[in-house]
C-alpha positions, 0 to 999 in steps of 0.5 A: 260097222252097219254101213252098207258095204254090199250090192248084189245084183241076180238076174237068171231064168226060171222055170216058167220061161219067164226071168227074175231079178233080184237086188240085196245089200248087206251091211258091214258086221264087223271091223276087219282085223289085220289079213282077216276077213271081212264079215258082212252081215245079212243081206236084205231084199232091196227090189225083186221081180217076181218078189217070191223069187229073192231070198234074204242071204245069210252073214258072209265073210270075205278073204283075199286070197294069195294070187287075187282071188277073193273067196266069199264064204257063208257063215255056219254053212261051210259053203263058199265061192271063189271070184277070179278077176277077168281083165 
């Protein structure tokens, strides 16, 4: 708990034509339990460019899902993603 267990990379275009690169990381917020999900603190800005374009995330947990897709939901929002794994 508190080792950081995240690393997140977004890069993406913005309006200007110009492109913004973003790097987080986010700690372990609690030890997973049995089949539960692991729960992953706030994340934090490591590196931006431009800065004004990287927003700290919120507490994160993560699900394995039956058939190996892992869904990443945000915690008191409701809204979650789903990551398949290409081969």
């Amino acid at each position: 708990v508190g080792d950081q267990v995240l690393v997140l990379t977004a890069e993406g275009p913005l309006a200007s034509g110009s492109t913004y690169h973003c790097e987080f990381t986010a700690p372990l917020s609690d030890r997973p339990a049995g089949d539960g999900p692991v729960r992953i603190g706030p994340s934090a800005v490591s590196s931006g460019r431009p800065a004004s374009s990287c927003t700290p995330g919120k507490p994160t947990e993560l699900t394995l899902l039956p058939g190996g897709d892992l869904r990443r939901s945000t915690v008191g929002t409701g809204e979650s993603l789903i990551y398949t794994r290409s081969d």
